[in-house]
Backbone and ligand atoms as CSV (ligand in chain L), in Angstrom:
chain,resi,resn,atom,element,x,y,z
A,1,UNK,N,N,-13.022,-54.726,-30.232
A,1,UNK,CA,C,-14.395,-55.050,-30.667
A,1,UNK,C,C,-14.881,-53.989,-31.643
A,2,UNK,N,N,-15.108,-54.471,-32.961
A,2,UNK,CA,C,-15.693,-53.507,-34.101
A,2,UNK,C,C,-17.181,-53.194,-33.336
A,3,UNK,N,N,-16.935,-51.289,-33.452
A,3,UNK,CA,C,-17.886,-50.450,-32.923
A,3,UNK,C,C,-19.291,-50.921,-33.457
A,4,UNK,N,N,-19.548,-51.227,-34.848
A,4,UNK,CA,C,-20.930,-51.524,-35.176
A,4,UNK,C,C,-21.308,-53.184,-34.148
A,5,UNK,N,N,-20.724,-53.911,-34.115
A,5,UNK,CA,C,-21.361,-55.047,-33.354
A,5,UNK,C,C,-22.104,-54.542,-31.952
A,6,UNK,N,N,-20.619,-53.712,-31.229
A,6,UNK,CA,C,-21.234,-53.153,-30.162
A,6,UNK,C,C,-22.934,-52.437,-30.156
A,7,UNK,N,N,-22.836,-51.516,-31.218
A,7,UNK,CA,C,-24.048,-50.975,-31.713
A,7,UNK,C,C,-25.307,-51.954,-31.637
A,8,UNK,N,N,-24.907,-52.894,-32.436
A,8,UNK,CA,C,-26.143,-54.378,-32.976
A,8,UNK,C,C,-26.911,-54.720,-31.736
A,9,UNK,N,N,-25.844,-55.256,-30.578
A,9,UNK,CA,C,-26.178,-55.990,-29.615
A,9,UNK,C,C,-27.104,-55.097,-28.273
A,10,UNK,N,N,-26.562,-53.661,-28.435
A,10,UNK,CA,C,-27.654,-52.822,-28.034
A,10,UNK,C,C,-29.166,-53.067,-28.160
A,11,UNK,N,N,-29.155,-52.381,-29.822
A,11,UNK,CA,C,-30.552,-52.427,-30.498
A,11,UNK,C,C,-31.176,-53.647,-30.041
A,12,UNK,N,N,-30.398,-54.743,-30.055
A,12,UNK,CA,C,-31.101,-55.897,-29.836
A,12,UNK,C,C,-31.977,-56.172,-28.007
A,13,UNK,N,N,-30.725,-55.556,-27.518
A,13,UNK,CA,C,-31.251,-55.475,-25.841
A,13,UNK,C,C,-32.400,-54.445,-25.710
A,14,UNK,N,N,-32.035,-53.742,-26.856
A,14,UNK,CA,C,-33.068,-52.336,-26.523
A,14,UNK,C,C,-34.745,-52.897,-26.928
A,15,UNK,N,N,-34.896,-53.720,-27.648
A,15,UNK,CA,C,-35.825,-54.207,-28.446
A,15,UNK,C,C,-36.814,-55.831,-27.431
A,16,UNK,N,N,-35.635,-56.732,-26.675
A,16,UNK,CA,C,-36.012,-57.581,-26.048
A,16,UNK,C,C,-36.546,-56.879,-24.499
A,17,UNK,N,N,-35.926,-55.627,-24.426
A,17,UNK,CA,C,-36.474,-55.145,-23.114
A,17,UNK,C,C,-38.071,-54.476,-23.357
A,18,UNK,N,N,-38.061,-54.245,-24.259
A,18,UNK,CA,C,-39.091,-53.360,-24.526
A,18,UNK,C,C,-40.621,-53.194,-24.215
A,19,UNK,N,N,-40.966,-54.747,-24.770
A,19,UNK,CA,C,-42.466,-55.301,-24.640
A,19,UNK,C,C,-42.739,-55.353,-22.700
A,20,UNK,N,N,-41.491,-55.464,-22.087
A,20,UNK,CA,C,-42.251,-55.624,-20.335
A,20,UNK,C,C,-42.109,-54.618,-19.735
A,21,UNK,N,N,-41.637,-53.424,-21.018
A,21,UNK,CA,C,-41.960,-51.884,-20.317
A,21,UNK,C,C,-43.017,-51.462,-20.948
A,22,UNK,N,N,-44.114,-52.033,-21.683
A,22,UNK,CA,C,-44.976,-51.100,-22.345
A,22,UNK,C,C,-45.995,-51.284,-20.819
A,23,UNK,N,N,-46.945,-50.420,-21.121
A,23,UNK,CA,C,-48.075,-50.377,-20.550
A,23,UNK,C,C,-48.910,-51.640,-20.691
A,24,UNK,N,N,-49.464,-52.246,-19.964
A,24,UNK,CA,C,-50.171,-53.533,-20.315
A,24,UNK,C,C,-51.833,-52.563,-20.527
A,25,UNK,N,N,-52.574,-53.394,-21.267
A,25,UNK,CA,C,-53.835,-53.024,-21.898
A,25,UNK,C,C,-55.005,-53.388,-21.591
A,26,UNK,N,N,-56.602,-53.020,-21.179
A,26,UNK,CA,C,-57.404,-53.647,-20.876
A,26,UNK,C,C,-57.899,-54.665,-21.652
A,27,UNK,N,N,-58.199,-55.632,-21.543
A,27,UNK,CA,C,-59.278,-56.685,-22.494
A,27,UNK,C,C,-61.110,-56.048,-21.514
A,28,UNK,N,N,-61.884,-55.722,-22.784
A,28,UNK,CA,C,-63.015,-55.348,-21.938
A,28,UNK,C,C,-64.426,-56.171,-22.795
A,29,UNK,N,N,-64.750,-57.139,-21.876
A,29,UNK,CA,C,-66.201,-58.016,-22.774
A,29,UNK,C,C,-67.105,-57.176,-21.606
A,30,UNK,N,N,-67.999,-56.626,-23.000
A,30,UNK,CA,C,-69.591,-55.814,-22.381
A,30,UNK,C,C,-70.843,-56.590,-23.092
A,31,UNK,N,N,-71.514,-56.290,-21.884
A,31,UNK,CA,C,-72.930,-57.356,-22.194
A,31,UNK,C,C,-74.345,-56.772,-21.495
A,32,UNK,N,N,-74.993,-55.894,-22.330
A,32,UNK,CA,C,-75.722,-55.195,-21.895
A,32,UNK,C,C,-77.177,-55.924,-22.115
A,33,UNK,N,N,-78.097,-56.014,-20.806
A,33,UNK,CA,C,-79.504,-56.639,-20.984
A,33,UNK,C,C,-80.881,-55.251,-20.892
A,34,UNK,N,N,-81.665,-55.284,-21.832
A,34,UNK,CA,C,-82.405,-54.012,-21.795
A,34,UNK,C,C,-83.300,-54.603,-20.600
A,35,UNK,N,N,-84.085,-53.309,-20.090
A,35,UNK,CA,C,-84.902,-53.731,-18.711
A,35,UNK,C,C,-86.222,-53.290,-20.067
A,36,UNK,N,N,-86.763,-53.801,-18.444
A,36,UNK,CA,C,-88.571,-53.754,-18.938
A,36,UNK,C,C,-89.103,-52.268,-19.169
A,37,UNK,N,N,-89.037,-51.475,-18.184
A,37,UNK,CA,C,-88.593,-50.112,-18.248
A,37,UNK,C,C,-87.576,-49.771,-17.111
A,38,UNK,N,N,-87.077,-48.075,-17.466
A,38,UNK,CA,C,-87.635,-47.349,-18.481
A,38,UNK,C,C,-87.045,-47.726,-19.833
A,39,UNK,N,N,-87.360,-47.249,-21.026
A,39,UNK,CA,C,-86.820,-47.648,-22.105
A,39,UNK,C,C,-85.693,-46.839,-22.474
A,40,UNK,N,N,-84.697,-47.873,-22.922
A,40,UNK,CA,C,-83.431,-47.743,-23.447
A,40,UNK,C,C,-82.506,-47.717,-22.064
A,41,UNK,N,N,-82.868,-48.009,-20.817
A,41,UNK,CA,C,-82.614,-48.505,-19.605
A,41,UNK,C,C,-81.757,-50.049,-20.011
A,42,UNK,N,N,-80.088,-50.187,-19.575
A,42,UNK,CA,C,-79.712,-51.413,-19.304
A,42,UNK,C,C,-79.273,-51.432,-18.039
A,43,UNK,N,N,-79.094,-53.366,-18.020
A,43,UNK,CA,C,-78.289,-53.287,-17.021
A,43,UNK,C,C,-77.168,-54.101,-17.507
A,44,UNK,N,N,-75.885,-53.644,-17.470
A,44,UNK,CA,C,-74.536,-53.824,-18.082
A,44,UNK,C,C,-73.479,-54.426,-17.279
A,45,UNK,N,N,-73.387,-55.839,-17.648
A,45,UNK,CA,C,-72.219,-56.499,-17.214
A,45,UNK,C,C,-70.804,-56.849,-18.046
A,46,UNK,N,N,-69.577,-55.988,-16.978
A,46,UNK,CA,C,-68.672,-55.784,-17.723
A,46,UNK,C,C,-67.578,-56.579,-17.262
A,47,UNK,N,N,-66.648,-57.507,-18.005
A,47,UNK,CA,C,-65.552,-58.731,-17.693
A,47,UNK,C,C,-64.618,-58.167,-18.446
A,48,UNK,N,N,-63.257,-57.614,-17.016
A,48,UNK,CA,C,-62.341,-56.965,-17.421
A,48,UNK,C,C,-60.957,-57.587,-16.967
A,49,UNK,N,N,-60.422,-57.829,-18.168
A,49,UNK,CA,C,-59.189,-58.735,-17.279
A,49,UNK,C,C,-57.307,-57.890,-18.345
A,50,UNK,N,N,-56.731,-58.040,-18.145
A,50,UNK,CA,C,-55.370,-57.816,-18.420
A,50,UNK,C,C,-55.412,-58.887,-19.522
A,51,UNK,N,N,-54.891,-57.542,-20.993
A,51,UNK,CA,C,-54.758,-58.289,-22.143
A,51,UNK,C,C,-53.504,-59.061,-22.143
A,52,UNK,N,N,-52.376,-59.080,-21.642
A,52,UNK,CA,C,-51.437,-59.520,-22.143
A,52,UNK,C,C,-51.314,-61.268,-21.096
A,53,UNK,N,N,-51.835,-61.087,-20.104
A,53,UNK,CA,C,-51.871,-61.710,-19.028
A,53,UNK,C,C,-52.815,-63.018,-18.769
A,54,UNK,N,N,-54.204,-62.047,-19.241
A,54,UNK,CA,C,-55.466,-62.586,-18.947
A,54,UNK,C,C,-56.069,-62.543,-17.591
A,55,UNK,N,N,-55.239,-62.099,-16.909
A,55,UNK,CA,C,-56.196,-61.732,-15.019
A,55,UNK,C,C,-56.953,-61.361,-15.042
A,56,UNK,N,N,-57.528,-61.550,-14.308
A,56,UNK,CA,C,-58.989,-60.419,-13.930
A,56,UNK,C,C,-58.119,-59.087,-13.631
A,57,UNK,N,N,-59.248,-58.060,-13.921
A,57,UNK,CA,C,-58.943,-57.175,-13.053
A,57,UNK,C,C,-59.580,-56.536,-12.071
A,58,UNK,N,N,-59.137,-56.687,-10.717
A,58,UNK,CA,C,-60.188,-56.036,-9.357
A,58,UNK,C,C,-59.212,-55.023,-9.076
A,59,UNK,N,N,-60.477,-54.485,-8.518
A,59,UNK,CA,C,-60.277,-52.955,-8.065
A,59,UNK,C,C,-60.159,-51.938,-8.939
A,60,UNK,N,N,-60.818,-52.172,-10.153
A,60,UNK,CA,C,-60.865,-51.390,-11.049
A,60,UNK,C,C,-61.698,-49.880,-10.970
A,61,UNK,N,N,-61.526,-48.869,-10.964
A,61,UNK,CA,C,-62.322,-47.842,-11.309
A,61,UNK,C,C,-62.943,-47.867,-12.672
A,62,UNK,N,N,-63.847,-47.741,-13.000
A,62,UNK,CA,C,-64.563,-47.510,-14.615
A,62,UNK,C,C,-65.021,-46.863,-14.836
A,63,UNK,N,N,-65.462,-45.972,-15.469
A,63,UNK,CA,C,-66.486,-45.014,-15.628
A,63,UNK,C,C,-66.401,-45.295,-17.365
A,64,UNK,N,N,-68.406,-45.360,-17.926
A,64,UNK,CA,C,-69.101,-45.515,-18.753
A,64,UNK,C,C,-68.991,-43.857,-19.882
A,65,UNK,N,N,-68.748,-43.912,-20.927
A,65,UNK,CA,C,-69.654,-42.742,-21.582
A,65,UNK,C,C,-70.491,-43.580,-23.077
A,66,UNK,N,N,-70.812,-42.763,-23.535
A,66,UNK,CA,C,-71.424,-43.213,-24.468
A,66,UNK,C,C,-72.051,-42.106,-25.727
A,67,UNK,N,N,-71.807,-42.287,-26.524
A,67,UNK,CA,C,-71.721,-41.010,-27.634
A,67,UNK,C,C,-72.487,-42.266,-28.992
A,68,UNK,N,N,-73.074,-41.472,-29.577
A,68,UNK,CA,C,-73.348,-41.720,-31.246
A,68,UNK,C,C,-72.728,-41.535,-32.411
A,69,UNK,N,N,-71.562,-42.468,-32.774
A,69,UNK,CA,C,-70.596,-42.172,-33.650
A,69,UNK,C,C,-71.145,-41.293,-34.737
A,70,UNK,N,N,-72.098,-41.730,-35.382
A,70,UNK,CA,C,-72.852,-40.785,-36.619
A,70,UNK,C,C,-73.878,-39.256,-35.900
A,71,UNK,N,N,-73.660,-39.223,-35.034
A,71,UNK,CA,C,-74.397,-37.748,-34.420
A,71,UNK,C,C,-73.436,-37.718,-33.150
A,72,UNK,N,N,-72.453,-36.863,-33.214
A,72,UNK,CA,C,-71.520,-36.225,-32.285
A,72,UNK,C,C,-72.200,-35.334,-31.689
A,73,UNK,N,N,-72.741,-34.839,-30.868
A,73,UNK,CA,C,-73.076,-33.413,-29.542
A,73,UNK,C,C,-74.189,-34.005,-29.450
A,74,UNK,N,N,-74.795,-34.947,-30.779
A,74,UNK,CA,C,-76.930,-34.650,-30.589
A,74,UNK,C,C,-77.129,-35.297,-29.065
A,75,UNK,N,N,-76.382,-36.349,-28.518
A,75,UNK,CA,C,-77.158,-36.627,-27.229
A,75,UNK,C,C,-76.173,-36.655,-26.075
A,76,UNK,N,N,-76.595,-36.613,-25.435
A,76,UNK,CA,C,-75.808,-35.878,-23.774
A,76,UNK,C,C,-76.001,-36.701,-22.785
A,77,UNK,N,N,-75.524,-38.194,-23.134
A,77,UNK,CA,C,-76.079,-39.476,-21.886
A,77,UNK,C,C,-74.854,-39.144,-20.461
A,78,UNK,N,N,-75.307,-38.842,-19.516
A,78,UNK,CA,C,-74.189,-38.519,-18.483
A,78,UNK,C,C,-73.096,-39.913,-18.285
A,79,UNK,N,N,-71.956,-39.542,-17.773
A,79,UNK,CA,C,-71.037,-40.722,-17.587
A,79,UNK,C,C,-71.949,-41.790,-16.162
A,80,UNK,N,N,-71.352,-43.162,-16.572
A,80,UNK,CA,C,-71.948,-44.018,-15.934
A,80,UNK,C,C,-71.214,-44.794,-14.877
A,81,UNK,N,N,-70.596,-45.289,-13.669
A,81,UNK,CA,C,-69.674,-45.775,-13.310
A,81,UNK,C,C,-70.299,-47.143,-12.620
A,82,UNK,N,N,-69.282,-48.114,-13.286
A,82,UNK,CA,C,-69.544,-49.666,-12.462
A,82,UNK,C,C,-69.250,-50.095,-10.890
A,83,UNK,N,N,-69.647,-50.927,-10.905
A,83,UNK,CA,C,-69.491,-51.820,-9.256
A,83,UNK,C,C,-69.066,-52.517,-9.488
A,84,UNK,N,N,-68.408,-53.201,-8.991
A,84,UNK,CA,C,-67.930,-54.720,-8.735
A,84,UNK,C,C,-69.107,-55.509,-8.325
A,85,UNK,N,N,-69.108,-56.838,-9.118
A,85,UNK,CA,C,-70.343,-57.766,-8.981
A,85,UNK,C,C,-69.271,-58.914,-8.356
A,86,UNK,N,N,-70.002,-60.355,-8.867
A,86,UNK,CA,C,-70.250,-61.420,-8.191
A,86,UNK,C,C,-69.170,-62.061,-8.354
A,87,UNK,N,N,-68.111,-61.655,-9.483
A,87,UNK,CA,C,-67.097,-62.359,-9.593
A,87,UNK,C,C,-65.603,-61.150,-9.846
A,88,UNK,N,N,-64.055,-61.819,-9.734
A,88,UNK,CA,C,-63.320,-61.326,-9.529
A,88,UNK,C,C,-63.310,-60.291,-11.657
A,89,UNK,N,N,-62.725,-59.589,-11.276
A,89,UNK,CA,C,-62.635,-58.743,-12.984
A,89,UNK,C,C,-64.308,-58.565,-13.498
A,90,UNK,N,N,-65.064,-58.732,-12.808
A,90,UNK,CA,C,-66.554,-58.606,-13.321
A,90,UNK,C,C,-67.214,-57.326,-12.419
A,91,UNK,N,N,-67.885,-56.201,-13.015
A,91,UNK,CA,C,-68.541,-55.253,-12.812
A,91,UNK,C,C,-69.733,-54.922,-13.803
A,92,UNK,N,N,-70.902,-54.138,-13.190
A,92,UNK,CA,C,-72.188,-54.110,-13.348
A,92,UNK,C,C,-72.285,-52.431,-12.890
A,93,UNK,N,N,-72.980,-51.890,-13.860
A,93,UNK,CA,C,-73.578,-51.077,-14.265
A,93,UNK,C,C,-75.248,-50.706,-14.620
A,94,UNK,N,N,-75.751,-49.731,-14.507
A,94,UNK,CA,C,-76.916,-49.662,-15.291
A,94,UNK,C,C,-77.324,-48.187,-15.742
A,95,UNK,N,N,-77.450,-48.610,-16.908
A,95,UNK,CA,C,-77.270,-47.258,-18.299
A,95,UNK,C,C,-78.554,-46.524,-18.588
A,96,UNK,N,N,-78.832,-45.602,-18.880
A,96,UNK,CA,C,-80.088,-45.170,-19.373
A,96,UNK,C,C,-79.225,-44.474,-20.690
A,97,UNK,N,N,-79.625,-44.647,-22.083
A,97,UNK,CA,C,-79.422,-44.713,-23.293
A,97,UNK,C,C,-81.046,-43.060,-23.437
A,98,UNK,N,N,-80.403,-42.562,-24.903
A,98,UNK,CA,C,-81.964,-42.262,-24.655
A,98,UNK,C,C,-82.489,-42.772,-26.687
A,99,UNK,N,N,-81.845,-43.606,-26.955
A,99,UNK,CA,C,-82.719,-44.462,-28.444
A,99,UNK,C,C,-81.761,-45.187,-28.727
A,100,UNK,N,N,-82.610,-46.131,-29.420
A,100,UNK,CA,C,-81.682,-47.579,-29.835
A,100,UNK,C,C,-80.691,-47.119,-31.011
A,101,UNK,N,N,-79.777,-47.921,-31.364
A,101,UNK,CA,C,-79.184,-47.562,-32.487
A,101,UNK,C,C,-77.551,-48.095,-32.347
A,102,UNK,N,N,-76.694,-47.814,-32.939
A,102,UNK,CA,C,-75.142,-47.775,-32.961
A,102,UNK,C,C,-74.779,-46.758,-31.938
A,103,UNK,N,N,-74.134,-47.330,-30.428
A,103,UNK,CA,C,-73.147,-46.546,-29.712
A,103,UNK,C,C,-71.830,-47.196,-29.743
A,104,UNK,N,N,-71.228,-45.652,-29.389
A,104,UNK,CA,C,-69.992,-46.117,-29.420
A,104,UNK,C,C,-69.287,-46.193,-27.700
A,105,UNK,N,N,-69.220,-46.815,-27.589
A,105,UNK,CA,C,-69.080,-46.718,-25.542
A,105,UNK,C,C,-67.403,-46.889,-25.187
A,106,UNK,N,N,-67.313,-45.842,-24.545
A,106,UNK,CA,C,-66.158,-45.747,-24.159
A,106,UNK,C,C,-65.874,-45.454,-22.680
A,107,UNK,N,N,-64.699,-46.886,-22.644
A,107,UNK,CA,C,-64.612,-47.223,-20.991
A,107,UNK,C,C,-62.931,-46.762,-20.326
A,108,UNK,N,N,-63.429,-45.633,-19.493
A,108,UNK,CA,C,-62.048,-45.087,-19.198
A,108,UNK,C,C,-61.744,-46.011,-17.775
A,109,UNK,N,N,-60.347,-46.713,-17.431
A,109,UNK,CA,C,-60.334,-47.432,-16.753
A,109,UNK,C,C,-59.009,-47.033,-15.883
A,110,UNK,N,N,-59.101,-47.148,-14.919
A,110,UNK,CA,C,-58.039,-46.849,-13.891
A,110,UNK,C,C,-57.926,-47.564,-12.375
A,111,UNK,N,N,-57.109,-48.040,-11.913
A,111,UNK,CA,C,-56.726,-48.970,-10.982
A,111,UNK,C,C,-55.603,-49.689,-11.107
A,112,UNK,N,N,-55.724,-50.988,-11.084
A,112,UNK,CA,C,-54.671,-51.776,-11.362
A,112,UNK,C,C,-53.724,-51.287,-13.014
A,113,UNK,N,N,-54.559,-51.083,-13.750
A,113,UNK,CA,C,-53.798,-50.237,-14.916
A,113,UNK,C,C,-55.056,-49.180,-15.658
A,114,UNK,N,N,-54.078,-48.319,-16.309
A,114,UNK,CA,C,-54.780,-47.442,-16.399
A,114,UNK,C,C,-54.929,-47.388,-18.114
A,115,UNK,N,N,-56.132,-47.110,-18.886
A,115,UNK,CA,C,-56.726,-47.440,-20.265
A,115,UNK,C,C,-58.218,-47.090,-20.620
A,116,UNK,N,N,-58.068,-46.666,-21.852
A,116,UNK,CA,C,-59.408,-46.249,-22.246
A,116,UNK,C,C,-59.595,-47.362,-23.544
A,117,UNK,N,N,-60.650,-47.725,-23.569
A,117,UNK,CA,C,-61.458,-48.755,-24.468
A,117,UNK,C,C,-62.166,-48.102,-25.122
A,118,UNK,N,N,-62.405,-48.150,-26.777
A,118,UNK,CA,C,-63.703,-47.827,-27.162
A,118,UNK,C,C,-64.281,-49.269,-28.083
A,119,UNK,N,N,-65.392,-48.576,-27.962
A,119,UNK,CA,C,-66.080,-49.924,-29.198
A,119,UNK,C,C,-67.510,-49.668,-29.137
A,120,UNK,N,N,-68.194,-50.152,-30.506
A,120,UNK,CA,C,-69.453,-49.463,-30.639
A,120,UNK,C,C,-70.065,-51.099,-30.624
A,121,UNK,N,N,-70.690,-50.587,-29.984
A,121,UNK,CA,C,-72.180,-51.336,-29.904
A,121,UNK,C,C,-73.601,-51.336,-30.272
A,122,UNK,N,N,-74.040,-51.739,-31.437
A,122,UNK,CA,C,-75.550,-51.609,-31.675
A,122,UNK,C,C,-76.568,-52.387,-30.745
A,123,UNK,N,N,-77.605,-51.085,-29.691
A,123,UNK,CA,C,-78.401,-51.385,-28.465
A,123,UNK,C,C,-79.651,-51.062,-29.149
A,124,UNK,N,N,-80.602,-52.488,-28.628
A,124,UNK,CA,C,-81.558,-52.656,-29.216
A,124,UNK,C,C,-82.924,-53.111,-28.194
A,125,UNK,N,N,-83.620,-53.609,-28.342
A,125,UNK,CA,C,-84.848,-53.851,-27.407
A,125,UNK,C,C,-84.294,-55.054,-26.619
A,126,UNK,N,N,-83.335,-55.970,-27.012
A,126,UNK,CA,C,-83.250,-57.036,-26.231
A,126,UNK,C,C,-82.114,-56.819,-25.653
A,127,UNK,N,N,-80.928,-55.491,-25.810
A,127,UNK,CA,C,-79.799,-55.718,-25.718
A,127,UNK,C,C,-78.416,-55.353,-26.286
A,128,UNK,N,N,-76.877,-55.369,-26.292
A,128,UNK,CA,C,-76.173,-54.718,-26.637
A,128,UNK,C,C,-75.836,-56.151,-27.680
A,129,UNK,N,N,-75.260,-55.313,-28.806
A,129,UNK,CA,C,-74.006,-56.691,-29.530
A,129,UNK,C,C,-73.217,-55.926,-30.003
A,130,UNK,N,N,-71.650,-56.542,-30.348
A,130,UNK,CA,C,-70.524,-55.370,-30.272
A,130,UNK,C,C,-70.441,-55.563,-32.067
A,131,UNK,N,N,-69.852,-54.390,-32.317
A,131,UNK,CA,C,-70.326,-54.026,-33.697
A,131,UNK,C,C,-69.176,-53.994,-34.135
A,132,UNK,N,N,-67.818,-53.450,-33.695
A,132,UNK,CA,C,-67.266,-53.023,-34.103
A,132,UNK,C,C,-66.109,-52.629,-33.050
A,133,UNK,N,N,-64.812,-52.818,-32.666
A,133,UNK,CA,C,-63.970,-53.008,-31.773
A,133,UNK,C,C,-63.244,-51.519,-32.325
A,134,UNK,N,N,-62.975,-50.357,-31.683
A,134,UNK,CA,C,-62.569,-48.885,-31.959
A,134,UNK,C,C,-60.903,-49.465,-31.397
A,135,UNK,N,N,-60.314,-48.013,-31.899
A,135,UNK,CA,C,-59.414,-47.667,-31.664
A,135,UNK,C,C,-59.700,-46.151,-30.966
A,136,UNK,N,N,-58.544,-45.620,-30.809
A,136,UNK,CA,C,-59.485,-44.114,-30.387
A,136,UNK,C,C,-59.667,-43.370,-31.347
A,137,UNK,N,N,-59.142,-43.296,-32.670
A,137,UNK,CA,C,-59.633,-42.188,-33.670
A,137,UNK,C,C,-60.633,-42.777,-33.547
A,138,UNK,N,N,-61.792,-42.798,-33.714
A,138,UNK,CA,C,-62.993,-43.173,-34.198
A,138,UNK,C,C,-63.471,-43.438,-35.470
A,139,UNK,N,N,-63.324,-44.043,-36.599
A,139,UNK,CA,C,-63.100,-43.616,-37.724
A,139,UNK,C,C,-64.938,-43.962,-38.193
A,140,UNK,N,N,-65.214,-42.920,-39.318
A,140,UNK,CA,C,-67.034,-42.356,-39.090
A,140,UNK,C,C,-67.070,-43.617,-40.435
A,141,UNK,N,N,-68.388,-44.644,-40.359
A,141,UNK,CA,C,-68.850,-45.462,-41.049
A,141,UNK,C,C,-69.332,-44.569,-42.307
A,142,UNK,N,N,-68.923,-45.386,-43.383
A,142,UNK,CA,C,-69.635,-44.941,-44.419
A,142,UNK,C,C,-71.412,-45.332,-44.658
A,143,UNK,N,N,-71.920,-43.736,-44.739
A,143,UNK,CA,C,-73.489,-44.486,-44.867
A,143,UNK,C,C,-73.822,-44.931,-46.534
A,144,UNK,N,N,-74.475,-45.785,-46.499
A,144,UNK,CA,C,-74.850,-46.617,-47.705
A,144,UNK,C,C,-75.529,-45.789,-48.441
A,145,UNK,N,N,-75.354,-45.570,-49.740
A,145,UNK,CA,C,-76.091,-44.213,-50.756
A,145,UNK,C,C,-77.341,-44.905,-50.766
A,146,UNK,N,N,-78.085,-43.797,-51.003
A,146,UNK,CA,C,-79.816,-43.998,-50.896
A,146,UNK,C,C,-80.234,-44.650,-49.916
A,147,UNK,N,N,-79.916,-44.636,-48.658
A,147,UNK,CA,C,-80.578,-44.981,-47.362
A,147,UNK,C,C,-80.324,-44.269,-46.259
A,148,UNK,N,N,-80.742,-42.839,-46.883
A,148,UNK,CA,C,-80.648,-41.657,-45.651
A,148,UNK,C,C,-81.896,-41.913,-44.477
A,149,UNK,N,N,-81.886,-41.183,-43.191
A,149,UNK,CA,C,-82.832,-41.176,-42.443
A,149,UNK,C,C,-82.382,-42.185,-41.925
A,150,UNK,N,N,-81.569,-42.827,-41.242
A,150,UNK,CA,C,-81.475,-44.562,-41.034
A,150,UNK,C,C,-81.163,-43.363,-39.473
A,151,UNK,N,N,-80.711,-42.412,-39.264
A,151,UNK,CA,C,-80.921,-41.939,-37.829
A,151,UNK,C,C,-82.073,-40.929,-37.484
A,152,UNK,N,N,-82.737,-40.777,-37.032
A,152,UNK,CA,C,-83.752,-39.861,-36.675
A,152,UNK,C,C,-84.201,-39.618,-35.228
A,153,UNK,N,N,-84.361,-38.261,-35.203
A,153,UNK,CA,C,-84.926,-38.554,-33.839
A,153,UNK,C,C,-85.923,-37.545,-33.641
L,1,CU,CU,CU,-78.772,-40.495,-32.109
């Protein structure tokens, strides 16, 4: 048997084995409702299931942070950790933010598999909507020339 075939049929095993040794990945839908007070107070329902799969996932550990992609250190929201709610892969939270604007929320997850999520969300008086699906570099938005001040506090 010519040595390169031997070689081929490797690579090839090495390559079909591969994908059911990676790590499987979270899928994470967040859905944050602002309360009446206090302000910038949510309450955050989170549907977490196995990307490759689609399961739910129970028994998840989660824990919340939350940072301001365009102001790194300025605010200091403590980490937040979910419960398990009403349905299987579904957990609930409730956030105190301290101003509306673009966050970037990042969900470190451990249990059934273990994964960190980021993704920014612009939180507003009625609520979260996802802005923007991260990777972990974070990569910093370009601000639009002549429309400084768009953060203040
Ligand atoms: Cu800020």
């Amino acid at each position: 048997m010519p040595h390169r075939t031997c070689l081929l049929a490797t690579t090839l095993l090495a390559f079909t084995i591969a994908p059911a040794l990676a790590a499987d990945r979270a899928r994470a839908t967040l859905d944050c409702k602002a309360l009446a007070s206090p302000e910038f107070a949510y309450d955050c329902t989170l549907d977490l299931s196995n990307a490759r799969t689609g399961a739910p996932l129970e028994g998840a550990t989660i824990i919340l942070g939350a940072d301001m992609p365009s102001m790194p250190m300025v605010h200091n929201v403590p980490p937040f950790e979910f419960k398990p709610a009403d349905k299987p892969g579904r957990y609930q939270a409730r956030i105190q933010l301290d101003m509306y604007g673009p966050w970037a929320i990042k969900l470190r997850i451990a249990g059934p598999l273990r994964d960190e999520v980021v993704a920014v969300y612009q939180f507003g008086a009625e609520g979260s909507e996802l802005r923007k699906r991260g990777g972990s570099g974070a990569k910093k938005e370009p601000q639009p020339a002549g429309k400084p001040g768009q953060h203040r506090h």
